[in-house]
C-alpha positions, 0 to 999 in steps of 0.5 A: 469502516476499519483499515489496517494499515502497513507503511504509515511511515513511508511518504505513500503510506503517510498519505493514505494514513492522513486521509483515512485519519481524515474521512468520516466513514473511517471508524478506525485505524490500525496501523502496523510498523517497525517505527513508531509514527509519531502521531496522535489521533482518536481513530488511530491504533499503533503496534510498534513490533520486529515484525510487521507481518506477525498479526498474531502477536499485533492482536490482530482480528481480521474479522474486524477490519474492512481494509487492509493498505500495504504500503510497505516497499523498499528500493532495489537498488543494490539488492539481489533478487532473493533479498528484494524478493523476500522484504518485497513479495514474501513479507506481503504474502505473509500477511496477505493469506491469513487475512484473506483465509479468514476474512474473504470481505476484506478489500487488500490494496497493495502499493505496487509501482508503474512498470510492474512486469505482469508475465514475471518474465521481464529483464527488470528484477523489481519489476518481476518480483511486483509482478509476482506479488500482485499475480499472487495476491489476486489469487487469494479469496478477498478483494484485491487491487493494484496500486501502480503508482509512476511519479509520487508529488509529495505535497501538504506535509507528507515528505520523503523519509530518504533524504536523497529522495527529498532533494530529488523532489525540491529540484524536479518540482518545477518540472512535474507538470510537464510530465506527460500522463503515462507517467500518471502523477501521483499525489498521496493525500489526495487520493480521497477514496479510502477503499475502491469500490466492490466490482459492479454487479450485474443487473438481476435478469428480467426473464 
């Protein structure tokens, strides 16, 4: 298996890098970012450019890969609707569509966030923005899943990059077990399976 991977340097992206960079049936990893990550494996391939969606200029064969991560996300705070619409939906698109276009087999998973507003009508602007991407992404021609992740536990070395973040963390940490399950705790390195399964198919008809 080949996964591209966007947003290695964030605390999500990190985890799911470490587990790929970790699991025997991935062959290699293509991981596409603004920031040098700082690591060094045999699976592991960077491209370090100003534009992470300019898959032409990372060399980029979508035939090749059988998973792309975008984990790719900033925080609304403080930002207008246009602004986080561009970083957040437009940015995903841009590499979501060429990869689709030639690479229907292709299993997308995008980063979303628990409270993502489907109808894209919602008071909440991220939430309407999310909502866009992901309805905009399972439209197109490959397989695509919605990660909607609530708290995210950092755990086993896969620290915030925010330092607000990572203080936020170290004080709460007592109190993360005691969240109820609709916040649907989340903690990056553990999520073993690289890829979700394809949808079942149905049982060939015996008639």
């Amino acid at each position: 298996m080949n996964v591209i991977l966007f947003g290695a340097t964030g605390m999500l992206g990190r985890g799911v890098l470490r587990e790929c960079l970790r699991d025997d049936n991935v062959e290699s990893v293509l991981v596409i970012g603004r920031t040098p990550l700082g690591v060094s494996h045999p699976k592991l391939r960077e491209r370090v450019q100003a534009d992470p969606s300019d898959l032409s200029a990372a060399e980029v064969d979508p035939a090749a890969y059988d998973a792309c991560f975008f984990c790719l996300g900033v925080s609304s705070v403080g930002m207008k609707e246009e602004e986080y619409r561009r970083v957040t939906h437009d940015l995903t698109l841009a590499v979501a569509r060429p990869l689709a276009a030639a690479n229907p087999g292709l299993t997308f998973v995008f980063v979303s966030g628990e409270g993502t507003d489907s109808t894209e009508r919602g008071r909440l602007m991220w939430a309407r923005v999310k909502g866009k991407t992901e309805n905009d992404l399972l439209e197109l021609p490959f397989r695509a899943y919605m990660f909607r992740p609530g708290i995210v536990q950092p755990v086993r070395g896969v620290p915030s990059k925010s330092r607000i973040n990572r203080t936020v963390y170290a004080i709460t940490a007592p109190l993360i077990p005691l969240a109820p399950p609709s916040t649907r705790l989340t903690r990056p390195p553990q999520a073993r399976r690289p890829v979700p399964p394809p949808p079942r198919q149905p049982a060939p008809s015996t008639q």
